[in-house]
C-alpha positions in Angstrom: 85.6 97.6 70.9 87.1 101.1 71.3 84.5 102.1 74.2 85.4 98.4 75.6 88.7 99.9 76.3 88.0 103.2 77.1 85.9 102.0 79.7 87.9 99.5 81.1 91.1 101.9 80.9 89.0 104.5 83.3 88.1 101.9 85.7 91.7 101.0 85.9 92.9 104.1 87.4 90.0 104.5 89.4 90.9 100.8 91.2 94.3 101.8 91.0 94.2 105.2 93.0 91.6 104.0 95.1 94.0 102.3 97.5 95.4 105.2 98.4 91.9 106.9 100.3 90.5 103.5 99.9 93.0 100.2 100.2 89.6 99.1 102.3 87.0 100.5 99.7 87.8 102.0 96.1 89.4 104.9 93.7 91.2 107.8 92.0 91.3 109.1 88.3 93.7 112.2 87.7 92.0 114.7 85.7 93.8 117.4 83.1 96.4 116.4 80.6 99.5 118.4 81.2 101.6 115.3 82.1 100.2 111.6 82.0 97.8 109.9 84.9 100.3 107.1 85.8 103.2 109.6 85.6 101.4 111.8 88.3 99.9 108.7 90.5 103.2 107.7 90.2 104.9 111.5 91.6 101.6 111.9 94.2 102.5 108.4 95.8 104.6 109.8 97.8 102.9 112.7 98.9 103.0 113.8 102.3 99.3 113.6 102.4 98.6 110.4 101.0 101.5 109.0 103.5 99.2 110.8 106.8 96.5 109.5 105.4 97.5 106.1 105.0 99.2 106.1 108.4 96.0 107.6 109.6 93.7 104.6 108.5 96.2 101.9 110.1 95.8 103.4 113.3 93.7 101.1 115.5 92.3 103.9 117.4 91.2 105.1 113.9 89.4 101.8 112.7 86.3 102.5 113.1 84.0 103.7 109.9 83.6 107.3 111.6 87.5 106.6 112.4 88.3 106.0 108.8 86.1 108.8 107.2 87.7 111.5 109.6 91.5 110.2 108.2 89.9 110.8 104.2 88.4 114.4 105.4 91.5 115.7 107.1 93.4 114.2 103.6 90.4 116.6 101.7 91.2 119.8 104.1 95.0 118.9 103.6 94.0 118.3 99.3 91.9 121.4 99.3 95.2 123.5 101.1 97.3 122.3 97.8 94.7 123.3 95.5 94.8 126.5 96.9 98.6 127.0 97.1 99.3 125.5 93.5 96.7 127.8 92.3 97.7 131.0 93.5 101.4 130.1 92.4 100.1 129.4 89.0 98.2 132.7 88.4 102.0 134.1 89.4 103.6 132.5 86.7 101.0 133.1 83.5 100.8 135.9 81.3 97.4 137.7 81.5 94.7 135.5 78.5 96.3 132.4 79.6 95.6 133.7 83.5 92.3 134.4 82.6 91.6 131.0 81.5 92.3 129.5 84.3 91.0 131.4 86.6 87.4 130.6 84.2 88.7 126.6 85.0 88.9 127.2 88.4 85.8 128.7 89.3 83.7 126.2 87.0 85.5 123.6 88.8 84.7 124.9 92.4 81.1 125.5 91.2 80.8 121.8 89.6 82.1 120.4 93.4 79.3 122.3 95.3 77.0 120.8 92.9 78.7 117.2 92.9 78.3 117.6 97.0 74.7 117.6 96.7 74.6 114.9 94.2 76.8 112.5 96.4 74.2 113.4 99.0 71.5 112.4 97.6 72.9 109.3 96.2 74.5 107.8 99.1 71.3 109.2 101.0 69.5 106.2 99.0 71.8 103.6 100.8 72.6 101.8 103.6 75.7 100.6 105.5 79.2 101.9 106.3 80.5 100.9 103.4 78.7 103.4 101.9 79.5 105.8 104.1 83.2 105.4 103.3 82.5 105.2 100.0 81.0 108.9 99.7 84.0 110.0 101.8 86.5 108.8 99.3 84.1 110.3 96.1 84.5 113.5 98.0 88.1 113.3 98.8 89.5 112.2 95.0 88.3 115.2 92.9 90.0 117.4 95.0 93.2 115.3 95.4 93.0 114.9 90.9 92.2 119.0 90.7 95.8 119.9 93.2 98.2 117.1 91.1 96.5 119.0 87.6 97.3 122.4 89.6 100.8 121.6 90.3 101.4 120.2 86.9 100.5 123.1 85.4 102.6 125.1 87.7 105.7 122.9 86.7 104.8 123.6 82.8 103.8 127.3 83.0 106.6 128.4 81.1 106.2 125.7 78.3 104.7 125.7 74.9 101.1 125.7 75.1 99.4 122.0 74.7 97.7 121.7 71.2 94.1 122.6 71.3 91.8 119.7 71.0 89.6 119.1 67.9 85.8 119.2 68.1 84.6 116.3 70.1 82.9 114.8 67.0 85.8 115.3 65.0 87.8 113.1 68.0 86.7 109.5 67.9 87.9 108.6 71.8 85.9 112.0 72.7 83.2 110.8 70.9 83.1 107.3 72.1 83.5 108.7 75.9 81.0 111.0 75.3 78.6 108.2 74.5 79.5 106.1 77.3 78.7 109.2 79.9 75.5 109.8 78.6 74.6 106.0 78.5 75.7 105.7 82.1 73.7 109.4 82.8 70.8 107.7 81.7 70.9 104.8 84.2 71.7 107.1 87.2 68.5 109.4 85.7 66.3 106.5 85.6 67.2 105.2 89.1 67.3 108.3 90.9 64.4 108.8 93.8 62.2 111.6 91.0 63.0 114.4 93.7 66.2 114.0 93.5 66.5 114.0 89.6 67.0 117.8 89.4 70.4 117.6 92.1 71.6 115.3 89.0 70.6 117.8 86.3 72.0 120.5 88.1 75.7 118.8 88.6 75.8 117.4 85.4 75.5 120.8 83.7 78.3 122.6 85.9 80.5 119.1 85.1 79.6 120.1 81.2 80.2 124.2 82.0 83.8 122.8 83.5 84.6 120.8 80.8 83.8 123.6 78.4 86.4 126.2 80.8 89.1 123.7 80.8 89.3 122.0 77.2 91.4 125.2 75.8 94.1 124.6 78.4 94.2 120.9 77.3 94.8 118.6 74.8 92.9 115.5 73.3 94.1 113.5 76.1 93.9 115.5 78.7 89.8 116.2 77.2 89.6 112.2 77.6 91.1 112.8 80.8 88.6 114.7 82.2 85.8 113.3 80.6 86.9 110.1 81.7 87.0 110.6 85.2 83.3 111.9 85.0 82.4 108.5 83.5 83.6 106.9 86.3 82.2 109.1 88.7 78.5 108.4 87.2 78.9 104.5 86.6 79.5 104.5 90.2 76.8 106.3 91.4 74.4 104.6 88.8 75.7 101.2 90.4 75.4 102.8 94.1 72.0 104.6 94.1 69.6 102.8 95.9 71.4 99.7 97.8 71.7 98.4 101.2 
């Protein structure tokens, strides 16, 4: 029952985001735990980018499925800038072990999206029809929106009390629980994967797990959940995506 609503609660924010990038296809879940995922959905909603890039897709000129993926790329580039920008403003604000800590988040996370790139290649390369091709435009374009709303929420909460460290995962039920759920949906993506793309999957999967492991000290047990639910989502879609047409 408890994985019942874990699982339903991630695929909720991931339908609810998703009409931001995707009011024609799908997705967003915010990752970290400084500050709640409806409270920052709520604050990013009105985010200059999110605004272009919904005035972008309602364009006519734009309506086209190359149209539409070139609005969700320029909101990446414009994503990608506020990563950048909260980051360096955060490394301002913290003393030097909790700098370090971060800076150990942010390069796992930039090495887990290189290897989630080739992943979302290789899956959608197993499909067929735009909708799939907006589809791996939006899974490229919400990890890096989630990453700059975690960013700037930890820029707003720099000078606060540290969050309290999470227990071991077996030790946390809902960790646990998630934990099972990811591998379970792993499992399916594995088994359905073309067999020369299997190690692209092998290879995200372990930077996902090397970023989890850099950013659990700066979180707590919900933010942990957080993250890990976001990658549940990510590989229930993918396992539900690879090969169609």
């Amino acid at each position: 029952m408890q994985r019942m609503k874990f699982l339903a609660g991630v695929d909720g924010w991931r339908r609810g985001a998703g009409a931001l990038a995707f009011a024609l296809v799908a997705g967003t879940v915010v990752l970290g735990g400084v500050v709640s995922p409806a409270a920052r959905a709520e604050v990013a909603a009105a985010d200059p980018i999110d605004a272009s890039m919904r005035a972008c897709l309602a364009r006519a000129d734009m309506s086209t499925t190359m149209g539409q993926v070139q609005c969700m790329d320029n909101a990446r580039i414009g994503w990608k800038a506020a990563v950048d920008s909260a980051y360096q403003q955060l490394l301002s604000k913290l003393p030097p072990a909790r700098r370090r800590s971060w800076q150990k988040s942010q390069s796992s996370w930039l090495t887990s999206r290189d290897a989630e790139k080739q992943l979302l290649a290789a899956v959608f390369a197993t499909t067929r029809g735009s909708t799939y091709v907006l589809s791996e435009a939006d899974m490229q374009l919400q990890p890096v929106r989630d990453r700059a709303l975690v960013l700037r929420s930890a820029v707003a909460n720099a000078s606060g009390p540290l969050p309290r460290r999470p227990r071991t995962c077996k030790a946390d039920a809902r960790c646990e629980h998630a934990m099972f759920d990811l591998n379970r949906y792993y499992r399916v993506l594995n088994s359905k994967m073309p067999p020369q793309s299997r190690p692209t999957l092998v290879r995200a999967q372990r930077a996902w797990s090397a970023y989890l492991t850099a950013s659990t000290p700066l979180v707590d047990e919900r933010g942990r959940i957080d993250i890990i639910g976001a990658r549940v989502a990510t590989i229930k879609r993918l396992s539900e995506t690879v090969g169609n047409d």
